[in-house]
Each structure stands twice: as structure tokens, then as C-alpha cells.
C-alpha positions as CSV (number, residue, x, y, z in Angstrom):
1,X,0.4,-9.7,-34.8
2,X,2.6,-12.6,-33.1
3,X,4.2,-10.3,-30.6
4,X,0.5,-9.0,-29.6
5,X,-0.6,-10.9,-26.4
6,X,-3.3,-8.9,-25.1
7,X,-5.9,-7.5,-27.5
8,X,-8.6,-5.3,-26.2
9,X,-11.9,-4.7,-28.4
10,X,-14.2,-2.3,-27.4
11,X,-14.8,-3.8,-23.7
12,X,-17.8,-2.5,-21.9
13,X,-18.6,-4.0,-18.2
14,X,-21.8,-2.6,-16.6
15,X,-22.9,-3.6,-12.9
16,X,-26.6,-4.2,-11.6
17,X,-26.3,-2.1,-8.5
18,X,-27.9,-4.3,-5.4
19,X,-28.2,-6.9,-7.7
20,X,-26.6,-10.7,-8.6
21,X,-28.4,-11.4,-11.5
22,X,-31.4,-10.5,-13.3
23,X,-34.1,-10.9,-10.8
24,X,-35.9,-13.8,-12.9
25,X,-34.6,-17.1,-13.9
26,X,-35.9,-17.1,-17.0
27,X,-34.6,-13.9,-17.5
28,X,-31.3,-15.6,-16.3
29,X,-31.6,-18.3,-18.8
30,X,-32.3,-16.0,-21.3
31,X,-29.0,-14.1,-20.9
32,X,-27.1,-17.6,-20.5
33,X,-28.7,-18.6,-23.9
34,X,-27.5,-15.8,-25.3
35,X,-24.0,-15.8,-24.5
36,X,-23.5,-19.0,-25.1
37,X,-24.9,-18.3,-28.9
38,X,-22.5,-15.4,-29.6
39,X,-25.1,-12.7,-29.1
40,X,-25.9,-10.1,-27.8
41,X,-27.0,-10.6,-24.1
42,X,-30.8,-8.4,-23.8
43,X,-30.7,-7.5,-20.4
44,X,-27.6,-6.2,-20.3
45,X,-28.2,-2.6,-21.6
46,X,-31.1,-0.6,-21.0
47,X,-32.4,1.8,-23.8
48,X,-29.7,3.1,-26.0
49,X,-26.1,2.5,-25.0
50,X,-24.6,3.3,-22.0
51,X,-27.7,4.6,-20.4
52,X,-28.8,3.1,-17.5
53,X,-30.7,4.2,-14.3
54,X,-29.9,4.5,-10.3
55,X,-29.4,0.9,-10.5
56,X,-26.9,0.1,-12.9
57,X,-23.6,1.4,-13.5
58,X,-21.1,1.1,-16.2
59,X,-17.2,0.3,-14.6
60,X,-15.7,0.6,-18.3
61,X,-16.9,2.0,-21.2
62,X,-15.7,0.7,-25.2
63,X,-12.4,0.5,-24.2
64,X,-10.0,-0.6,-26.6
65,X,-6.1,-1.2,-27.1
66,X,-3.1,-3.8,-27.0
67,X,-0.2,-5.0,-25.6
68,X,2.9,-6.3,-26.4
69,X,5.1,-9.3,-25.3
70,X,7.7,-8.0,-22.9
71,X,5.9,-4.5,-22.2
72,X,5.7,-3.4,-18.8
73,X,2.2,-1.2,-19.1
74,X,1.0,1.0,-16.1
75,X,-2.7,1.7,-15.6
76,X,-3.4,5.0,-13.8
77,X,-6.4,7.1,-13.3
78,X,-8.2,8.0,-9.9
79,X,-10.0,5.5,-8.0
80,X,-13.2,4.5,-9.6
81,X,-11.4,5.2,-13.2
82,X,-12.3,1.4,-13.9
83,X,-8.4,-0.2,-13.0
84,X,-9.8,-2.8,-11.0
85,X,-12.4,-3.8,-13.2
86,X,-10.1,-4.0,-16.0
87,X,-7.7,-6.1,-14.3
88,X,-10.3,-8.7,-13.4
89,X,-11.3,-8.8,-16.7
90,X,-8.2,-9.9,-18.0
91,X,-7.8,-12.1,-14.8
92,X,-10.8,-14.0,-15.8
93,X,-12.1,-13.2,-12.7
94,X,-15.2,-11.5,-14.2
95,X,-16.5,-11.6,-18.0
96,X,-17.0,-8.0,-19.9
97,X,-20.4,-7.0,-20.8
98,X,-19.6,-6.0,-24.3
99,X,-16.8,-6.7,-26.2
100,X,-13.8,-9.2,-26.7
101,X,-10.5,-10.3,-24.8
102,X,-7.8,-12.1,-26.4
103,X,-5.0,-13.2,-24.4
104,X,-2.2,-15.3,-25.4
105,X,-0.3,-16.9,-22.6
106,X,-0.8,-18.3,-19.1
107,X,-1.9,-15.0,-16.5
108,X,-0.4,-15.0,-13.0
109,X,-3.0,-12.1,-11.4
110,X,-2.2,-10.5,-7.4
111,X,-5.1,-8.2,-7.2
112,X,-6.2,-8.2,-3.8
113,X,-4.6,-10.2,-0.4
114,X,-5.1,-13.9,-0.4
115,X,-6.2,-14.3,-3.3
116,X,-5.9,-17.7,-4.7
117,X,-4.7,-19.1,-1.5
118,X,-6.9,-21.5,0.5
119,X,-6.7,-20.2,4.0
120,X,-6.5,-24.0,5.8
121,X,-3.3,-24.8,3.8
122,X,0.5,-24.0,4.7
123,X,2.2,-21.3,2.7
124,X,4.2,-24.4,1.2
125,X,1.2,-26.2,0.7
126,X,-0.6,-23.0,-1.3
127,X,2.5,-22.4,-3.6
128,X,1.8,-26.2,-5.2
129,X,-2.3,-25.2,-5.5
130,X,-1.4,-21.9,-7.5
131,X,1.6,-23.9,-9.7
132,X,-1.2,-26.7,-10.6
133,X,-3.8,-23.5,-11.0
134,X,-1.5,-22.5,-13.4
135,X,-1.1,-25.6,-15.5
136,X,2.4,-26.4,-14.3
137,X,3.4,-29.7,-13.0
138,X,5.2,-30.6,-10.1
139,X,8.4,-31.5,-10.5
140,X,8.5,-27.7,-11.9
141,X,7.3,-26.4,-9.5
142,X,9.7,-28.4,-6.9
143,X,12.8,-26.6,-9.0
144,X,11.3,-23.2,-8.4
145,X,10.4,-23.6,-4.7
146,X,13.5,-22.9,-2.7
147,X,13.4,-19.2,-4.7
148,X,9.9,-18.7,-3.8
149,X,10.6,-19.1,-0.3
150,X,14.1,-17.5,-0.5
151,X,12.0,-14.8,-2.2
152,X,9.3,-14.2,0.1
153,X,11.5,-13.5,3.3
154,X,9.2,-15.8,5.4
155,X,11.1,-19.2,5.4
156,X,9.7,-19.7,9.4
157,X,6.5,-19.4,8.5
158,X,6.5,-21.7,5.5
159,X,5.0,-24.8,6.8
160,X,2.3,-23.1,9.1
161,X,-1.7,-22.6,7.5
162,X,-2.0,-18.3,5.7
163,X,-5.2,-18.1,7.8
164,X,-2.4,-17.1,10.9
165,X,-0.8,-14.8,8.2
166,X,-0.4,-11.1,8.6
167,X,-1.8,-9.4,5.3
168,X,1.9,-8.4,4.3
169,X,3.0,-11.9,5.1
170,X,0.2,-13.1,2.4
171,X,1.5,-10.7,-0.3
172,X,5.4,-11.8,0.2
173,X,4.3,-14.9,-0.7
174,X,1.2,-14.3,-3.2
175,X,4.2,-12.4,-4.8
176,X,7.0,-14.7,-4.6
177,X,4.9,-16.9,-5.9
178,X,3.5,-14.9,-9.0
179,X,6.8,-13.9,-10.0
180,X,8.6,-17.7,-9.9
181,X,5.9,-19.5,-12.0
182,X,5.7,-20.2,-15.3
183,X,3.3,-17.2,-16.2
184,X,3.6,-15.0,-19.4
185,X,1.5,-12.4,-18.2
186,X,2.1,-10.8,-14.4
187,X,-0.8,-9.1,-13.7
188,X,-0.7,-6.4,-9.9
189,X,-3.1,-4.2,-8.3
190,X,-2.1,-2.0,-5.7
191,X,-2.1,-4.8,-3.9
192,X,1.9,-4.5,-3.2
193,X,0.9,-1.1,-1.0
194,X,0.6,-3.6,1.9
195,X,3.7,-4.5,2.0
196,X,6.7,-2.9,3.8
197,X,8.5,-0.4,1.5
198,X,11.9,-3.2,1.4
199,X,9.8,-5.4,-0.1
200,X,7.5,-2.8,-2.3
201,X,11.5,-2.0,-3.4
202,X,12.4,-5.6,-4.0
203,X,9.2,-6.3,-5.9
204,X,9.5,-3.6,-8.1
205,X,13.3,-5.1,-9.2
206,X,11.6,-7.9,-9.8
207,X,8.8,-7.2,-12.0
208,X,11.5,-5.2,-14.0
209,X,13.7,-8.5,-14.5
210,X,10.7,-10.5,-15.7
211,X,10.1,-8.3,-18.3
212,X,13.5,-7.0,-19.4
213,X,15.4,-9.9,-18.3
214,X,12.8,-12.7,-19.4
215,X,10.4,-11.3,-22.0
216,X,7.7,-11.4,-20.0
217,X,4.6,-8.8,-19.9
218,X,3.5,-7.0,-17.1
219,X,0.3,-4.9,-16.4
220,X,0.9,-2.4,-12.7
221,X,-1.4,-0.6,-11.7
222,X,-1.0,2.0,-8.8
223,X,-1.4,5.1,-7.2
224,X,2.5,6.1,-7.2
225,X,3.4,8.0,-9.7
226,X,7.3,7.0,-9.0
227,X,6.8,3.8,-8.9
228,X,5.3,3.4,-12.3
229,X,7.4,6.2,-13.9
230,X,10.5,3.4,-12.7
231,X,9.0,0.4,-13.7
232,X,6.6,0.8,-17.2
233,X,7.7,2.0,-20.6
234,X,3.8,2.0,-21.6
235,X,0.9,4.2,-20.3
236,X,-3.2,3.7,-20.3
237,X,-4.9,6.1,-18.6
238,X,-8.5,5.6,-17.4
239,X,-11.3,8.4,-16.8
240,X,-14.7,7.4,-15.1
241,X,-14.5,4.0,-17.3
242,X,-13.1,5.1,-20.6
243,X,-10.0,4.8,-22.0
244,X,-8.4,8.5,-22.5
245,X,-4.8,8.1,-23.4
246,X,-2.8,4.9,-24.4
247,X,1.1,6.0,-25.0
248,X,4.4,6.3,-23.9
249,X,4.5,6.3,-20.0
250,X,6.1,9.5,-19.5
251,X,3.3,11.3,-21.2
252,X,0.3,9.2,-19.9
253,X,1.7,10.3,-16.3
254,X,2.0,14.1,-17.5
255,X,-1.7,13.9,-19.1
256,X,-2.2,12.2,-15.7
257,X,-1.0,14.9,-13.2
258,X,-2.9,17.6,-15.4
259,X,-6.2,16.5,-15.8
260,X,-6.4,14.6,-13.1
261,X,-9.9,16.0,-11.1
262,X,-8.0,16.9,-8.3
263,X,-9.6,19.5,-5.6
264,X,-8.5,22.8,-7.6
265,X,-9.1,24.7,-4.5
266,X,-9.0,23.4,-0.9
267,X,-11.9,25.1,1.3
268,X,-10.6,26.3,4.8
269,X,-13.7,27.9,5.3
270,X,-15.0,25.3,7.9
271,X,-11.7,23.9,9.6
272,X,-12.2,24.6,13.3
273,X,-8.9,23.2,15.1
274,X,-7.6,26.4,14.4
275,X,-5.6,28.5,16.4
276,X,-5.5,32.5,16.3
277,X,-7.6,36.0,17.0
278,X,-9.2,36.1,13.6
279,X,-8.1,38.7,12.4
280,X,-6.7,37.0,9.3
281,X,-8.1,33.7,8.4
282,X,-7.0,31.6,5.8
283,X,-9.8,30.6,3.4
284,X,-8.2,28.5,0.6
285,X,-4.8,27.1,-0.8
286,X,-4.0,26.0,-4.7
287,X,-0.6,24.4,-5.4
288,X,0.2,25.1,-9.5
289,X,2.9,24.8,-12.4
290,X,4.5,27.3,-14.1
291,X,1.5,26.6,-16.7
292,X,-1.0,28.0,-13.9
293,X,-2.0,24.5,-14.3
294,X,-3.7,23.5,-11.1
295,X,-2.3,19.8,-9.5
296,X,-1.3,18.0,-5.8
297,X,1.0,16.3,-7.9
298,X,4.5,17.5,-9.0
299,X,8.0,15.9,-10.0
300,X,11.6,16.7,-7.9
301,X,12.7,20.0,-10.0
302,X,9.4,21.3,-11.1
303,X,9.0,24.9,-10.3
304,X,6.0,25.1,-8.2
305,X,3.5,28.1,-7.4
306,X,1.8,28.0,-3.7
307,X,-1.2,30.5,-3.5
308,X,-2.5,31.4,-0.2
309,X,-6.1,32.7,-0.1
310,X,-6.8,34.7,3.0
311,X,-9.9,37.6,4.3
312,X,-8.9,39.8,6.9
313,X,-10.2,42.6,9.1
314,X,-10.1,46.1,9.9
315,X,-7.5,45.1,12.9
316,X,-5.1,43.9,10.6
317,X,-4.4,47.1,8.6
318,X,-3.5,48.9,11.9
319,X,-1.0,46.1,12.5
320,X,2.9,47.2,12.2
321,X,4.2,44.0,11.0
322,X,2.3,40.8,9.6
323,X,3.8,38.1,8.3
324,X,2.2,34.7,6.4
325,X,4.3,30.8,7.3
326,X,4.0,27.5,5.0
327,X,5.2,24.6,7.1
328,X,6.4,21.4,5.0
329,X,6.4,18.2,7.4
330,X,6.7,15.0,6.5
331,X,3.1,12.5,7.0
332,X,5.3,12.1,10.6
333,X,5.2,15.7,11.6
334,X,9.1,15.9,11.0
335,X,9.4,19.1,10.0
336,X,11.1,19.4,6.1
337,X,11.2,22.9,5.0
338,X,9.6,26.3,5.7
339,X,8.4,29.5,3.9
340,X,7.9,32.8,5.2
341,X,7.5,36.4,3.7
342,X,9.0,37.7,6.3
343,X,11.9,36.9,4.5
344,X,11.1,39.6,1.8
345,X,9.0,42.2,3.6
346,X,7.6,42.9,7.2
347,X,4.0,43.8,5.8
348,X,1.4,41.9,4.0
349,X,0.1,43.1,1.0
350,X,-3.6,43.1,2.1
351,X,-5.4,44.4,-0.9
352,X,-4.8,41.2,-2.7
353,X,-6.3,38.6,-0.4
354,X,-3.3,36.1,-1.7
355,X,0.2,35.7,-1.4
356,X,2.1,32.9,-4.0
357,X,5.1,31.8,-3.0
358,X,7.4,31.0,-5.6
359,X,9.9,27.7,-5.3
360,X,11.9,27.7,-8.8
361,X,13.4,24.2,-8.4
362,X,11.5,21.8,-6.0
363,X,14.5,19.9,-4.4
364,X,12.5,17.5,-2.2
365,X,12.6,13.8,-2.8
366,X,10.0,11.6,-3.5
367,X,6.9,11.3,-1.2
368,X,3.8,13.2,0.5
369,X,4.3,16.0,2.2
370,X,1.8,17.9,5.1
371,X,1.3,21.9,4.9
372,X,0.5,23.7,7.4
373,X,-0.7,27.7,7.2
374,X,0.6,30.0,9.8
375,X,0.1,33.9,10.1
376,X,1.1,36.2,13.2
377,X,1.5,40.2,13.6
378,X,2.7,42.1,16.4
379,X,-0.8,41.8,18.0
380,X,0.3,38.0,18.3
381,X,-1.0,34.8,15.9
382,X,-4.0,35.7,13.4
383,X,-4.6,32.1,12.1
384,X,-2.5,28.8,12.9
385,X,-3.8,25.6,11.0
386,X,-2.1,22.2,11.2
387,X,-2.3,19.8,7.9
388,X,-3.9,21.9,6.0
389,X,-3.2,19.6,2.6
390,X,-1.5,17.5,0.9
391,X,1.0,17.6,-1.5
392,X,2.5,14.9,-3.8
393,X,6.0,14.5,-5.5
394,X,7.3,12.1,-8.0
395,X,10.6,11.2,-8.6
396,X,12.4,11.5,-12.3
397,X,14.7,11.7,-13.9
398,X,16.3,14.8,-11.8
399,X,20.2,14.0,-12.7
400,X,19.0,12.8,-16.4
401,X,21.6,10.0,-15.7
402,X,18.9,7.5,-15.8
403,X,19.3,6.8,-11.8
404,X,17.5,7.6,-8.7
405,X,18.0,7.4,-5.3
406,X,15.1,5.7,-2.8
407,X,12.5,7.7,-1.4
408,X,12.8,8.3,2.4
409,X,16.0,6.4,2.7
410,X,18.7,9.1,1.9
411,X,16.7,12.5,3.5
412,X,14.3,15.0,2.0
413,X,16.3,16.7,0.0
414,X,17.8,16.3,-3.3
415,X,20.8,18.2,-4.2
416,X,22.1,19.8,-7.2
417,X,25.7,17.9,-7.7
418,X,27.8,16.6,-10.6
419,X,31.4,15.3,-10.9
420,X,34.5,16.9,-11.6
């Protein structure tokens, strides 16, 4: 179709482990010969498809879909999922194994820091090699520089070589750049993590104009949820190489968050900067959804189910009063919230080895957040453990207004407020 301008057919990409190439020219030729003849390359599989051996792993397995002019797709999936490879693949960087790649329009790709940039040139110098890299000439890109280098936030530094550049000065400008030229397709890895959160804002809002504002496509792909729940209206989810969902955003990032192969329990079994008598010791921690669904992951206003695994000794059920803590701190150590059952009773429930703490409505804004564990009876502290785990949450659509507010900019929590 004419608005189609990325077509994906069955793309496989295997890597030779330890290897960069075949191990024999003529082997070499014979794979060049091949290619170059429309067929099938011979050393590129062994035995039937998809098998291999200690040596050879496949990054993406017969993956297959489209995109369409204007969309703003995020991939997701864990890390080794196959984003990466994908992404050079349509970058041209590297060449599938199997399959085809049809792209319609000049690419604009800012996978990893400095790339495309020749390290002995000035960052003025460097914005003309990537215009002429991609096919523009240079009186265009003369009308586009002063908003590059308004852009980029590092007018100083604009005449002096990117060897001498700090890696979040290189993605400002690999960026700026990206984003001004005459591309079709905008293609970002995580890349943008690098950079100050300002400018992770600011880039966002820009990727968002290019596609709504100019038409053009754009393919994101990182770990923050928020980030592409704000910017994409399209979802692909990887798994270990394959393709497992390809649909609306919203639901990719749900299907996401829930089969994810997060750690369903975390062992506390072996943690030694601990602090207490032993007399309770905390042996595990599961965070779920009101599904009993398992995750790390969970979205301001989602009710959310902490279960605290814990063994005990005789001691304890001689104890008067015992009493289990959850700590909430931000990755600073400021603490956020707090939990306690002392709240509710005096006495653990022993027989159960757990306590769940129940939070209905999960009013915290957007960001990580450290746990720690805490547990003390009238003998004194039983078991004290600091960052224990992490926990994840995503901003949405909490207001269903459409808005948000910026993470870590306006406090930690979100409140519950409407106009009269």
C-alpha cells in the first residue's frame, strides 16, 4: 500500500558466536555468490531451521509486520528480546539472514553515542557529513543549521572537534541533528537514556511534532514504559527474537508488563547486610495485581498486592508484640511512603509465613522506587534489610484528561483532584 513505508517479511538474523565470517574464503565466496544471486546463503543455517549449536545464535526469528507513514511505533521487550538487532536492520547497519526489508524513504538512525560522527571533526563540521550522508545538499542543510544548534543546547561547543565531547553532549547533537534533516524515517535506541532528563523531555516533544506535526514515522525503542505509553500510538513486542504482539500501544505495554519474565519471586535467602536477632527473617517478596498476576511493573492507580515471605522461630511466638515495615524511598534514599501492620494489629499472624499488604489506589508518580523490609518485637529488631527490590511505575492516563504531569518534577505523589 502507498502509505506503507516499512514492510517486514519474515526476517531472521542469526550470529556466528566468536566468529566474523565463515572460517574459509571459499566458503566466504560461496555465501557472497549466493547473495548476490537471490539465494539462499548455505552456511547460514545449520540442519533444519533455527537450530544451531553453542556457536551460533539466532537475534530474531521470522519476524514479520509493517508500518505506516506518520506512525510513531514503540518496540519493547527485555534486553536481549532482539530491539537492537531489529533496529540495525532497518538502519542498514547490518543485512538480515533470512528474509526481506522494504523501506520507502530516507532513515535518520541514533542507536548508540557517536554514531555517524567522525570524532576529528567540530560538531558544526559533523552536522554537514550526516546532511550529505543523508543525501541532502548544502544550501539545505545551511537553512536548517541555526535550529540544530539552537536545538542541541551546546552553541559553545559548536566549533570545537566531538572527540572532547561528553557522551550527553554527543547525543544533544546526534539528536538535534536527526530530528532537523530531511529524513522520513527517525529511527532511536535507548540511546536518549544518556541524556539529562530536560533534554530526554524536550526530545520526546520533538519526536512527537515530527510525526503528528510533519507526517513523519518514527520507530522508539526503550525501557520506559511512560515514555513510550506518551509518545507511540503503535506497539511490537519482542520475545527472545520473535515477534509476539504487534497492536495498539496500550495493549502491547499491558501484554508487556504481564508476561514480561520478570523475577516472580525475589530470594532473600542469601542477603547478608542484614541487620536483626533472627528471630524472623525475611525470605522472599512478590509485588502483584489484583489478577494475582505477578509484575515489578505497575501504572499510577493500579491497586497493588505486596506479599512478604518470612520463617521465624520459636522466640517469636513468645514475643508480646511484633510488627512487619515496607519502606518506599526513592533510587536517592529520600524516603516516599511507609507501610506497617502495626497499623491494624500489634501481633503477627505467624502461622502463615506471609503478610500482603494491600494499596487499593497507587498514588505515586512515575519512576523506580527502593523497598526496604523491616520487622521488630518487643525483644527489639528481628530482621532490618535495606533495598531489598525494585519496583517500577508508569504513568497514564490517571486524570483520563489526556494530560500528565512530569515525573520527579512535581513530588511523589499524585492526588485525586477535579474542578468545581
Amino acid at each position: 500500500m502507498p502509505d506503507t513505508v516499512i514492510q517486514i517479511e519474515h526476517v531472521s538474523k542469526m550470529y556466528r558466536l566468536g566468529m566474523i565470517n565463515n572460517g574459509a574464503l571459499f566458503q566466504d565466496i560461496q555465501s557472497w555468490m549466493a547473495r548476490k544471486l537471490g539465494k539462499e546463503d548455505p552456511h547460514s543455517k545449520i540442519g533444519d531451521k533455527y537450530s544451531g549449536d553453542e556457536d551460533h545464535f539466532w537475534a530474531l526469528k521470522d519476524v514479520s509486520f509493517e508500518v505506516k507513514k506518520g506512525d510513531r511505533v514503540g518496540i519493547i521487550g527485555k534486553n536481549g528480546a532482539g530491539k537492537s538487532t531489529l533496529l540495525k536492520i532497518l538502519s542498514r547497519i547490518t543485512t538480515p539472514t533470512e528474509g526481506t526489508v522494504k523501506i520507502n524513504g530516507k532513515v535518520a538512525s541514533l542507536l548508540e553515542v557517536g554514531t555517524g560522527f567522525h570524532a576529528e571533526l567540530t560538531g558544526r563540521e559533523n552536522i554537514y557529513l550526516n546532511g550529505a550522508i543523508l543525501g541532502m545538499k548544502k544550501r539545505h542543510i545551511d537553512e536548517k543549521l541555526d535550529s540544530i544548534i539552537d536545538f542541541s543546547g551546546i552553541e559553545k561547543y559548536m566549533d570545537t572537534p566531538v572527540k572532547r565531547y561528553s557522551s550527553g553532549m554527543y547525543v544533544r547533537l546526534a539528536f538535534a541533528v536527526a530530528a532537523h534533516l530531511e529524513s522520513d524515517i527517525l529511527i532511536a535506541d535507548e540511546v536518549l537514556a544518556v541524556g539529562d532528563a530536560e533534554f530526554q523531555k524536550k526530545a520526546l516533544g520533538k519526536m512527537q511534532d515530527l510525526s503528528v506535526g510533519e507526517g513523519r514515522t518514527v520507530l522508539f525503542v526503550s525501557h520506559n514504559m511512560g515514555a513510550i505509553k506518551n509518545l507511540c500510538n503503535y506497539g511490537i513486542l519482542l520475545e527472545k527474537g520473535e515477534l509476539k504482539y504487534n497492536c495498539d500501544i496500550q495493549k502491547a505495554i499491558e501484554k508487556y508488563l504481564i508476561e514480561q519474565e520478570i523475577r516472580s519471586k525475589v530470594s532473600l535467602f542469601e542477603i547478608r547486610e542484614r541487620i536483626g536477632d533472627g528471630n524472623l527473617r525475611f525470605t522472599n517478596i512478590e509485588f502483584m495485581d489484583n489478577n494475582n498476576n505477578v509484575r515489578d511493573t505497575f501504572k499510577t492507580g493500579d491497586e497493588l498486592l505486596i506479599k512478604v515471605h518470612f520463617d521465624y522461630t520459636s522466640m517469636l511466638e513468645k514475643c508480646t508484640t511484633s510488627q512487619i515495615d515496607i519502606g518506599i524511598n526513592d533510587l536517592l534514599n529520600t524516603r516516599v511512603s511507609w507501610l506497617s501492620s502495626s497499623i491494624f494489629t500489634n501481633k503477627l499472624d505467624l502461622k502463615k509465613k506471609h503478610i500482603i499488604f494491600k494499596i487499593n489506589r497507587l498514588l505515586l508518580m512515575e519512576g523506580t522506587y527502593n523497598l526496604n523490609l523491616y520487622c521488630s518485637t518487643n525483644l527489639g529488631i528481628a530482621d532490618y534489610i535495606l533495598n531489598v527490590c525494585k519496583i517500577n511505575i508508569i504513568f497514564d492516563d490517571f486524570w483520563k484528561t489526556g494530560k500528565r504531569t512530569a515525573p520527579n518534577i512535581q513530588g511523589y505523589y499524585v492526588p485525586e483532584f477535579k474542578l468545581e
